[in-house]
Every structure is written in structure tokens, then in C-alpha cells.
C-alpha positions in Angstrom: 0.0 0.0 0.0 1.4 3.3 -0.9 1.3 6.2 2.0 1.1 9.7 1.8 4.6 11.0 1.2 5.3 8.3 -1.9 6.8 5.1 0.1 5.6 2.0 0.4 4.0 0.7 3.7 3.5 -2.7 4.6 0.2 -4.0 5.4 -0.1 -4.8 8.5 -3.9 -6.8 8.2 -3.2 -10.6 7.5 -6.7 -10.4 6.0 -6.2 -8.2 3.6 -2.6 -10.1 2.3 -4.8 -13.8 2.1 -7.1 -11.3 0.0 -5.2 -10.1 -2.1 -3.2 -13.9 -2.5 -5.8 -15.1 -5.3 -4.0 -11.9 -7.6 -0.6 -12.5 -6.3 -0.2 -16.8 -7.5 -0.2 -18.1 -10.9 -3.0 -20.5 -11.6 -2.3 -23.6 -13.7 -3.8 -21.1 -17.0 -1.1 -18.4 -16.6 1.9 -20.5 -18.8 -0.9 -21.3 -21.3 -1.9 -17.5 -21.4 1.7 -16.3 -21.5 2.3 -18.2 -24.1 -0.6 -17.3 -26.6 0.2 -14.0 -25.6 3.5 -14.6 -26.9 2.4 -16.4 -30.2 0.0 -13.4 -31.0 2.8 -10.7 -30.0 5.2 -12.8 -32.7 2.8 -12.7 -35.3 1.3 -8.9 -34.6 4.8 -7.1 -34.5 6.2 -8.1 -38.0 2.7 -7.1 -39.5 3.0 -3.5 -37.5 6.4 -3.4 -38.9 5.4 -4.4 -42.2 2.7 -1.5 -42.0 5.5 0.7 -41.0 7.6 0.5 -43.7 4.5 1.3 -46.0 3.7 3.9 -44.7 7.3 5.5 -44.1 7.3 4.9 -48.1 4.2 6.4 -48.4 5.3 9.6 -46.7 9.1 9.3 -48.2 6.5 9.7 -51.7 4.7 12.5 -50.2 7.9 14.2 -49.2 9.3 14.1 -52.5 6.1 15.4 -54.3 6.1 18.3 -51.8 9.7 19.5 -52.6 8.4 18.8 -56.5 6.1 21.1 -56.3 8.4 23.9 -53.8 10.9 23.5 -56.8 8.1 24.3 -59.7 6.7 27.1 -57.5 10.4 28.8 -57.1 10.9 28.6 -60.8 7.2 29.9 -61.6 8.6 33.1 -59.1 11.5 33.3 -61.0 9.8 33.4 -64.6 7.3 35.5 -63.3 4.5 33.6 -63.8 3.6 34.1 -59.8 4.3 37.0 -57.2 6.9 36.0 -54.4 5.3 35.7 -51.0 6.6 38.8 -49.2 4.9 40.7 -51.9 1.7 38.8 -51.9 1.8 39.4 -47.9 2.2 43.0 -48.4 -1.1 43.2 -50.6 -3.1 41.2 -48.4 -2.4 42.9 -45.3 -2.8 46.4 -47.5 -6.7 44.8 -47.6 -7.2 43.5 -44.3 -4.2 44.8 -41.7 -3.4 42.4 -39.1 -1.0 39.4 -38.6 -0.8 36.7 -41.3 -1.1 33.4 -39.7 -1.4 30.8 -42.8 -0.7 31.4 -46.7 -1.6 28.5 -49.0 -1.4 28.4 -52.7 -3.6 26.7 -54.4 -5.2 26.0 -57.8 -8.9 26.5 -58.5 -10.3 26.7 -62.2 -7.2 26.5 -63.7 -6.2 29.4 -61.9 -3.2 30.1 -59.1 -4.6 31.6 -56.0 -3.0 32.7 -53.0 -5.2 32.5 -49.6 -3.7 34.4 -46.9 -5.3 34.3 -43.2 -4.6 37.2 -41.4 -5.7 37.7 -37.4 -7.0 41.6 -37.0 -6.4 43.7 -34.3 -9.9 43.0 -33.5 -9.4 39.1 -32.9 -11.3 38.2 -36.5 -10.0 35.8 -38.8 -10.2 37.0 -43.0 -9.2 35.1 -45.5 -7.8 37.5 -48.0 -8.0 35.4 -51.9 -5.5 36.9 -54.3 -4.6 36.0 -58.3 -1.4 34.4 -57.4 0.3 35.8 -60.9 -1.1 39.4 -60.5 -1.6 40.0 -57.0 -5.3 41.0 -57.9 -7.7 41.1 -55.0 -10.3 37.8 -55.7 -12.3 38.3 -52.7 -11.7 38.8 -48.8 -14.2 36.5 -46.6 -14.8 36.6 -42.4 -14.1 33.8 -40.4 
């Protein structure tokens, strides 16, 4: 039994010991259940590993689509086919001033668009939408 301050205490009820005694010995099912327990560990782990692996390849595949598409929008910034961030940032806070929390780029229509979330002084959430090539204002919603 554990005391106040964190120690252990014996107990001191003889009572409570043959009580507890049923919990404390093996019966003759324990070695039975250990070892099914066993068995169904040894075949459960390598399928979890198995699954593992899949899915680390799965997101190695994700990874490497996602610096794809970082390298193809750099270059589309360096053609000028799309603003650079700090200067779609600047535009949208010009619309709704505040602090920009999330920027996404996205494609809609066959058309880039930048959505920026901005936090305004007043606590309100807008989602400024911009034409990611011209910086155009699309549309400003509330949150």
C-alpha cells in the first residue's frame, strides 16, 4: 500500500494479504496464457512493422512530391508567372491589416490563387484570396 509522502508501507492486516493472495499466484492457465500472448505478440509485431515500412514509403512519396512542387513554384517566381510571397503578404495585409497566420497556394479553375489568413487587431480571422500571378484582390471573406 502506498502512503502519503510516496513510500511503500507494509500492510499490517493478514486479512487483507490472504485477499489479495488469489492476484498475487499463478493459476495452472497463466503459462498457457503467457504463451498465446507470446504467439500473437510474434505474429502482430512483424505485420506492425510491415505497415510501418509502408507507410514511411508512403510519406518518403509525399515528401518528395512536396519539394516537387516547392521546386516548380520557385521557378514559376523566378519566370514571373507568380508573385513572391513577401509581396503577396504586403497586398493582403494592405486589404485587411493584421497578422498573417497561414498562406496557402492553391489551384482553383485552372487558376493560381493565394489565400492568406490574417488575425485583425480586433481578434477576427479574414481570409484575403489573391490572383497568385497578379496579386489582384479575388475576394476577402470573415471567419
Amino acid at each position: 500500500m502506498q502512503g502519503r509522502t510516496g513510500t511503500w508501507t507494509p500492510i499490517s492486516d493478514p486479512s487483507a494479504t490472504s485477499a489479495m493472495m488469489p492476484f498475487m499466484t499463478q493459476d495452472r492457465h497463466s503459462r498457457s496464457r503467457r504463451l498465446a500472448l507470446r504467439a500473437g505478440l510474434a505474429l502482430c509485431i512483424p505485420a506492425a512493422l510491415s505497415s510501418l515500412g509502408a507507410a514511411g514509403a508512403a510519406h518518403a512519396d509525399d515528401h518528395a512530391e512536396k519539394a516537387r512542387e516547392i521546386l516548380a513554384i520557385r521557378a514559376a517566381v523566378q519566370r514571373g508567372e507568380l508573385l513572391p510571397l513577401p509581396r503577396i503578404i504586403a497586398a493582403a495585409q494592405a486589404h485587411a491589416p493584421g497578422d498573417v497566420v497561414k498562406t496557402e497556394l492553391e489551384a482553383k479553375r485552372g487558376r493560381l490563387i493565394y489565400e492568406v489568413k490574417i488575425l485583425t487587431p480586433e481578434g477576427a480571422v479574414r481570409e484575403v484570396k489573391l490572383d497568385a500571378r497578379t496579386g489582384a484582390l479575388l475576394r476577402i471573406e470573415n471567419e
